[in-house]
ZAMARGU-4260 file (C-alpha; in steps of 0.2 Angstrom, whole numbers, plus 5000, padded with zeros to 4 digits):
<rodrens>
0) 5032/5145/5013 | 5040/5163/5008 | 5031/5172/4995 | 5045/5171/4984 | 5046/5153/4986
5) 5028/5152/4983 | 5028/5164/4966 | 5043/5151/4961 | 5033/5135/4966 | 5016/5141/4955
10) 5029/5145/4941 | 5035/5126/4940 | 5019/5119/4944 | 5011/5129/4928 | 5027/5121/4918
15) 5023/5104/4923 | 5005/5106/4919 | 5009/5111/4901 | 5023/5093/4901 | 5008/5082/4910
20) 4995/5090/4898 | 5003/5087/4884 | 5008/5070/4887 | 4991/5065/4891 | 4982/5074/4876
25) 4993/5065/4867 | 4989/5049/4871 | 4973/5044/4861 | 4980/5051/4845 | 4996/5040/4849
30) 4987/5025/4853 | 4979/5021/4835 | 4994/5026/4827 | 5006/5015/4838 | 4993/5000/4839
35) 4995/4998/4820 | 5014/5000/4818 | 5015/4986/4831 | 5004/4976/4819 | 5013/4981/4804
40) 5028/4974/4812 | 5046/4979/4822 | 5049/4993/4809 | 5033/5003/4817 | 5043/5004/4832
45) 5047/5022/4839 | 5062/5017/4852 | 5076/5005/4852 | 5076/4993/4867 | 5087/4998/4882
50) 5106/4993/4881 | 5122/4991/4893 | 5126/5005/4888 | 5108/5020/4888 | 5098/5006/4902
55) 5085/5019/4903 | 5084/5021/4883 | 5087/5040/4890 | 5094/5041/4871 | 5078/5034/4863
60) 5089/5028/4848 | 5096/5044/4847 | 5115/5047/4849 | 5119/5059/4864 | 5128/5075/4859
65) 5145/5078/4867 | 5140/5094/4873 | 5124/5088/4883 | 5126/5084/4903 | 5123/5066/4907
70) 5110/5064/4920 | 5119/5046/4924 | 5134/5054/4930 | 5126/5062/4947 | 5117/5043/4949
75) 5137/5039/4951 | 5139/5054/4964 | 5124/5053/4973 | 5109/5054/4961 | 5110/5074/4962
80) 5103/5080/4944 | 5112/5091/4937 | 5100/5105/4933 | 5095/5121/4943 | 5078/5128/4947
85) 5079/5137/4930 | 5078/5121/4920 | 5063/5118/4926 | 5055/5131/4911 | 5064/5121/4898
90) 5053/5114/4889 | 5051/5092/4887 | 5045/5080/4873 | 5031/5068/4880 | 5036/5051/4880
95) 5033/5046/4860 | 5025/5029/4867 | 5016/5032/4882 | 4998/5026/4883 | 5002/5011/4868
100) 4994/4999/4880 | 4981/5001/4894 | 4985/4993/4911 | 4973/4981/4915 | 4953/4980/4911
105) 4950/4988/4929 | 4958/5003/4924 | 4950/5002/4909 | 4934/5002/4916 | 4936/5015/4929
110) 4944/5026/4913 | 4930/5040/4908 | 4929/5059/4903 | 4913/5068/4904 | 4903/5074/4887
115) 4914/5090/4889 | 4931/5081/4890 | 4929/5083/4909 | 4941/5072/4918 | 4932/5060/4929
120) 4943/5065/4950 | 4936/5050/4958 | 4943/5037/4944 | 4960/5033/4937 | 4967/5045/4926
125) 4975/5040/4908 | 4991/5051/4918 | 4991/5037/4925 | 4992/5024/4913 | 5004/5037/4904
130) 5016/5034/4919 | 5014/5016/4920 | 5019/5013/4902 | 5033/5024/4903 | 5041/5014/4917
135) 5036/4998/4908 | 5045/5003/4893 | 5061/5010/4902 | 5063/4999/4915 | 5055/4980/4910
140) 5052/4982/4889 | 5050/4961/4888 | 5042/4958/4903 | 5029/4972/4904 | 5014/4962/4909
145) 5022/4960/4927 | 5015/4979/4929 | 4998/4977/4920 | 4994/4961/4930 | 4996/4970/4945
150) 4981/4980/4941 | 4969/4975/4955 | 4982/4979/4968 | 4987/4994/4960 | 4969/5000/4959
155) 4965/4996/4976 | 4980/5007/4980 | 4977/5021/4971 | 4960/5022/4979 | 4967/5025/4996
160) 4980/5037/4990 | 4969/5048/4982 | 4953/5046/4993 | 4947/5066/4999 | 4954/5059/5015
165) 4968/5047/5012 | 4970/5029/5020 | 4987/5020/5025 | 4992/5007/5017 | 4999/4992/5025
170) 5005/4978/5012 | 5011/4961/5017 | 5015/4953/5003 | 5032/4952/5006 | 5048/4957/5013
175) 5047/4971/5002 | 5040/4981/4987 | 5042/4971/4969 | 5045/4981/4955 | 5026/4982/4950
180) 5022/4989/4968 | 5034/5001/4967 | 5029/5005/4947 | 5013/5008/4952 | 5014/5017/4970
185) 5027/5031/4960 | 5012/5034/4946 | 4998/5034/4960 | 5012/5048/4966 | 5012/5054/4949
190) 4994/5057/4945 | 4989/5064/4963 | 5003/5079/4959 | 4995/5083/4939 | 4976/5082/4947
195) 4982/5094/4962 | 4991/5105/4949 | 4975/5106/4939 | 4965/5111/4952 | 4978/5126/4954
200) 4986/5118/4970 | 5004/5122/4976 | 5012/5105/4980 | 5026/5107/4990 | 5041/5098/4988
205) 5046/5085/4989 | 5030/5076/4988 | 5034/5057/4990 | 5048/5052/5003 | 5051/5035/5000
210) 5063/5027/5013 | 5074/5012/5007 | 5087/5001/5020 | 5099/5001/5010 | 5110/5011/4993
215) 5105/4996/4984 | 5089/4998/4985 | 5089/5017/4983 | 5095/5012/4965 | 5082/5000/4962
220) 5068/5012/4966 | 5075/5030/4958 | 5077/5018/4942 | 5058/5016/4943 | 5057/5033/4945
225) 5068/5038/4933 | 5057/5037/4915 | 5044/5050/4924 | 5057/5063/4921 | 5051/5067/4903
230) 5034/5070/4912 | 5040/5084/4925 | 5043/5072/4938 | 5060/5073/4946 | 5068/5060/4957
235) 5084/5060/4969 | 5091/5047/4979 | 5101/5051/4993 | 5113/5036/5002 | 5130/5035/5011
240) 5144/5031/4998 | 5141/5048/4990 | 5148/5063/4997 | 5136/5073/5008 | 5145/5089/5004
245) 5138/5085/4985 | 5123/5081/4990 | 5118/5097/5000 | 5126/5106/4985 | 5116/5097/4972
250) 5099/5100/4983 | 5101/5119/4983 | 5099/5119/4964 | 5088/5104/4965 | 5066/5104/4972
255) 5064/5085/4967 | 5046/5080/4967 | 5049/5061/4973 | 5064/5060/4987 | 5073/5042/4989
260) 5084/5040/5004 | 5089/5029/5018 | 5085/5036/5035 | 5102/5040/5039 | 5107/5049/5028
265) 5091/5058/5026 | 5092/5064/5045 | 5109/5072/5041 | 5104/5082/5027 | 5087/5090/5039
270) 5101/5092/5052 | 5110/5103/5038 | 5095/5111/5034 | 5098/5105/5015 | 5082/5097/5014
275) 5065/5103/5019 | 5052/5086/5024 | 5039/5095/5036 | 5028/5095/5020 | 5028/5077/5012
280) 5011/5073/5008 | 5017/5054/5005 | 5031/5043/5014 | 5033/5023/5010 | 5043/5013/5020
285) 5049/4998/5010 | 5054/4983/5018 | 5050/4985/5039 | 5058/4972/5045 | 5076/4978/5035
290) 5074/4994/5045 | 5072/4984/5062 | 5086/4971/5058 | 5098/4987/5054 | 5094/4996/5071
295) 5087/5009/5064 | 5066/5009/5072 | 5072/5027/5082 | 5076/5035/5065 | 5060/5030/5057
300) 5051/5039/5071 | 5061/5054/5071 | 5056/5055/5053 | 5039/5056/5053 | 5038/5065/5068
305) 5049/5077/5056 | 5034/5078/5044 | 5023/5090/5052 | 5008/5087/5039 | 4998/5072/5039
310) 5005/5060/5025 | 4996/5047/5017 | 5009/5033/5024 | 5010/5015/5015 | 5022/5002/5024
315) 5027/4986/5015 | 5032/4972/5027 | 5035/4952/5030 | 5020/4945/5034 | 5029/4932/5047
320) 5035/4943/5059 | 5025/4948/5074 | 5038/4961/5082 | 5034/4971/5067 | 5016/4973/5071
325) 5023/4985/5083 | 5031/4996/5075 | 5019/4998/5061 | 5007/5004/5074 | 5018/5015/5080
330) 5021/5025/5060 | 5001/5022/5057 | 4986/5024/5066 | 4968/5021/5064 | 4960/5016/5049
335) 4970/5010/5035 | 4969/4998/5021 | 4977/4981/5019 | 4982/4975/5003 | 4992/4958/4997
340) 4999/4954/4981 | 4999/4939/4983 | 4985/4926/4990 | 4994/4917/5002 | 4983/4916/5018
345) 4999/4918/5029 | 5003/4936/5021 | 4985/4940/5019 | 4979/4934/5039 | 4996/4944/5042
350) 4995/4951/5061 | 4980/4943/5066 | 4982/4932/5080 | 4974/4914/5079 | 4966/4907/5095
355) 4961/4887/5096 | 4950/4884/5111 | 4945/4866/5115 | 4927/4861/5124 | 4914/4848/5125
360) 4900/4852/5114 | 4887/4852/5126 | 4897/4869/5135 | 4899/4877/5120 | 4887/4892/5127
365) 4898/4895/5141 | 4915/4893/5134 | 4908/4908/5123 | 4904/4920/5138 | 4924/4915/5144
370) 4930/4920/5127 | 4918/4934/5127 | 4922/4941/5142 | 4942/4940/5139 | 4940/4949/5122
375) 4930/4965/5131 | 4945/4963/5145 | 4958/4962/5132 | 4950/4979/5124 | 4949/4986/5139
380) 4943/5007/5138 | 4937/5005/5119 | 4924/5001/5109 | 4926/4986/5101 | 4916/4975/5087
385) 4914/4958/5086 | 4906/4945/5075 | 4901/4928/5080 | 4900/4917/5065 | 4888/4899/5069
390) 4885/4887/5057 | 4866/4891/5054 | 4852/4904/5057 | 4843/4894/5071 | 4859/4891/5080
395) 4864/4911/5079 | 4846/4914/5086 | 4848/4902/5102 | 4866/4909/5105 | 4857/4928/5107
400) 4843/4922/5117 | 4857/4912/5129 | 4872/4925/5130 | 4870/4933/5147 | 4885/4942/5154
405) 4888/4941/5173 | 4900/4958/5171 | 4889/4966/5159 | 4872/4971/5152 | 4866/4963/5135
410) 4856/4978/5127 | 4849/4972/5109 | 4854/4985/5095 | 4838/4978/5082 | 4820/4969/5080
415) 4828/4955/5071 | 4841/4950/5086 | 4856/4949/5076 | 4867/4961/5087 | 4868/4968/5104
420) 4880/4979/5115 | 4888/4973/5130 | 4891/4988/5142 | 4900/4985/5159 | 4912/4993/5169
425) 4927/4989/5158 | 4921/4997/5142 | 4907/4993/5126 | 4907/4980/5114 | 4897/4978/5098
430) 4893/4960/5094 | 4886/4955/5078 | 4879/4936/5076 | 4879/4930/5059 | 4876/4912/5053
435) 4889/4906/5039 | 4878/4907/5024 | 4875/4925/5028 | 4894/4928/5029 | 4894/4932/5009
440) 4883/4946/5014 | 4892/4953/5030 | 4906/4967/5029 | 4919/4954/5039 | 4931/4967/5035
445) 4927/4979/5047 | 4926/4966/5059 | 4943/4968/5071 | 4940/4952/5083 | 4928/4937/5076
450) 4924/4923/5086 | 4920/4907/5076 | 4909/4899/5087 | 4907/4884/5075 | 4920/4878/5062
455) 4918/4874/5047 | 4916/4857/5037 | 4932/4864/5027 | 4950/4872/5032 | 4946/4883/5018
460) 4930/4892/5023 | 4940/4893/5039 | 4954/4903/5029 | 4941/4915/5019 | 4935/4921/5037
465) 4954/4923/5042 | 4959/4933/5028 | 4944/4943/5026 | 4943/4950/5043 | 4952/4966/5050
470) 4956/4973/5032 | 4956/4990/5038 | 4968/4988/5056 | 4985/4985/5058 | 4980/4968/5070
475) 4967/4959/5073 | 4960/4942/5081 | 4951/4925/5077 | 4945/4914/5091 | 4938/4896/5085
480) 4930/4883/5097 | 4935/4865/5093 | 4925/4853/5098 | 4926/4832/5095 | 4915/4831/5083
485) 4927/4843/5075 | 4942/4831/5073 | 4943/4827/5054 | 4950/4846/5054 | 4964/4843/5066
490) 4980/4841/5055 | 4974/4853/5041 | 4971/4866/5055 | 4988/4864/5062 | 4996/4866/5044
495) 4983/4881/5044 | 4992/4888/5058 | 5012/4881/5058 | 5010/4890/5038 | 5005/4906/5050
500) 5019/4907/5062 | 5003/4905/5076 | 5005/4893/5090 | 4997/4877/5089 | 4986/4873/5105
505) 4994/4854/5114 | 4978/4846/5112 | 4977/4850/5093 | 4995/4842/5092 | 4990/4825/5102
510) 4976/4823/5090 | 4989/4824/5077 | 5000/4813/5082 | 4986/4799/5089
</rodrens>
């Protein structure tokens, strides 16, 4: 960055301090206040609700004057605000009914200050909640609970956004982002920018690149975006259907904090040099499998391989698709976090591949070396950690004492005996033998591969190890052994995995049908 730039970037950065500290220091004298006009009754109220005509409630009741530019106009033309770098020092009224209602009680209880009105980094903000109720109170005034209800995702979010050293996200809850994802991923956004800026950090711009398939979706997101404009944070969406000559103009007067484009588009502009992306710290892509459908997988690479930094990257995708597995590995890599709106045990076991295997009971020992053996073949080079879940403590015992490798060495990693490392030629492997009533205790998490060497009575406790397992990779696996004595869970096991887009194993079909 020039040092002209840079003077300018610290001289915005100190304005939007000022806006987000005044909004926020506002907040808990507003809160009382509001609280008891709403109980007074509707002429407490600060706002009018949104109309046809103001959507946005931009006017807050108030009629616009003539002479004053309409911000709505360049949504018409492109979404280029009309406003140069100067109008950054102008000075902005706090939004008059942020913080009226707290998000949910897990931001509420992660919510403190120190004795000295020190704010608490490793914690949601009440920033935060000042964003969130914004966009509510823009964009969904009668139906605001959807945002606060999605507390628990929204918390979980922000955790691995603002971690020291952030996670990806990958979400399968859907297709793509609802409205409350979207409301609360642009206030994570939000919050991490006013903390940086506390701290005295230039942050570049813009910050969050958010990457949509399609112009309609560009308006659906920059309208979520919009109500965090009174708070410093500006928003542009870029799309074809608005002239690019425009655009390029409205960018050189224009350092929008939160970016909204399809990838076309946006690859024209960085060919144009009208836009700068090397340093976004964020990029969301919303809606995977739109992107693949459109053709468009080449341009999503080139996009982050644009971003020279390392962004925190969140990806929402379909849950039933295993082609786009793929390509989410391809955008992130190593650890990340999964989340799910939702708790469908399709979206939440999203990716992870479901493996049957049928045997006699009486070669269950061996059938476990086979599968064993395939997994440390199958993660060939690596290191990998496996769990091996049996029905009770003695049974986990005898199955340590009885695994011996013919390709590899069994070295025990503890006195107790409940894991051991397999070394041979191909590569390690980290097995971990846990009984089921010890599962509640075990971080199946952080388990990629899990080997459930005896099924459960139930579907269901089948489903919890499913969805618990590889939280924090893009795929995973779940090998089961069935046995006869296991054939009261034939048809719900088959709805388990039609439901899952896995195949169903033939003889788990003639059981079925018999």
């Amino acid at each position: 960055m020039a040092k002209g730039d840079d003077a300018l970037a610290r001289k915005r950065n100190k304005v939007r301090r000022k806006r987000m500290r005044n909004s926020e220091n506002a907040v808990s004298e507003r809160v009382a206040a509001i609280i008891a006009s709403k109980r007074r009754g509707c002429e407490g109220m600060c706002f009018s609700l949104p109309t046809p005509d103001d959507p946005f409630n931009d006017r807050h009741g108030n009629k616009r004057k003539v002479e004053e530019p309409a911000d709505d106009v360049a949504a018409d033309e492109g979404d280029i605000p009309k406003k140069t770098k100067k109008d950054l020092n102008a000075k902005k009224q706090p939004l008059a009914n942020a913080g009226a209602k707290t998000v949910t009680k897990a931001v509420r209880e992660q919510e403190t200050e120190g004795e000295e009105g020190r704010v608490d980094y490793d914690r949601p903000s009440k920033f935060l909640v000042v964003c969130l109720n914004a966009i509510r109170d823009a964009v969904a005034p009668g139906d605001g609970g959807g945002i606060h209800g999605a507390g628990d995702w929204g918390v979980e979010l922000w955790r691995s956004c603002s971690a020291a050293a952030p996670c990806d996200v990958l979400d399968t809850s859907g297709a793509c982002a609802t409205l409350e994802q979207t409301a609360w991923l642009v206030a994570t956004a939000c919050d991490i920018v006013a903390r940086k800026e506390r701290l005295g950090m230039v942050v570049s711009c813009p910050f969050l690149l958010y990457l949509v398939p399609s112009q309609e979706k560009a308006a659906q997101v920059r309208s979520i975006c919009k109500p965090l404009k009174p708070l410093g944070i500006h928003s542009v969406s870029l799309h074809h259907g608005a002239s690019i000559e425009h655009q390029v103009s409205g960018l050189k007067s224009c350092e929008p904090e939160f970016l909204i484009s399809t990838p076309e588009r946006l690859l024209e502009l960085v060919s144009l040099k009208a836009i700068d992306i090397s340093n976004v710290s964020m990029l969301v892509v919303d809606g995977l499998k739109s992107f693949m459908d459109l053709n468009v997988t080449d341009k999503l690479y080139s996009i982050r391989n644009a971003i020279l930094s390392k962004p925190q990257i969140t990806v929402f995708s379909d849950p039933y698709d295993k082609n786009v597995s793929a390509v989410t590995r391809n955008l992130i890599n190593g650890r990340i976090t999964r989340l799910c709106i939702n708790d469908s045990v399709a979206s939440r076991g999203a990716f992870i591949s479901q493996y049957v295997h049928f045997c006699p009971s009486e070669k269950k020992i061996s059938k476990v070396k086979e599968i064993v053996e395939k997994i440390l073949k199958g993660h060939a080079k690596k290191t990998s950690k496996v769990l091996l879940v049996a029905a009770s403590d003695r049974k986990a015992r005898d199955l340590l004492t009885s695994l011996k490798l013919e390709n590899g060495a069994v070295i025990p990693n503890d006195s107790h005996g409940h894991s051991f490392t397999i070394c041979s030629s191909v590569g390690l492997m980290n097995v971990h033998v846990k009984d089921r009533d010890s599962l509640v205790t075990t971080d199946v998490e952080e388990f990629e591969t899990v080997l459930v060497v005896d099924l459960p009575p139930s579907v269901d406790e089948y489903a919890e190890v499913l969805t618990g397992a590889a939280r924090h990779a893009v795929i995973g696996e779940v090998h089961s052994i069935f046995c006869n004595t296991d054939a009261p869970l034939a048809k719900p096991l088959v709805e388990l995995l039609a439901n899952c887009g896995q195949a169903v194993p033939d003889f788990l079909k003639k059981l079925v049908s018999s």
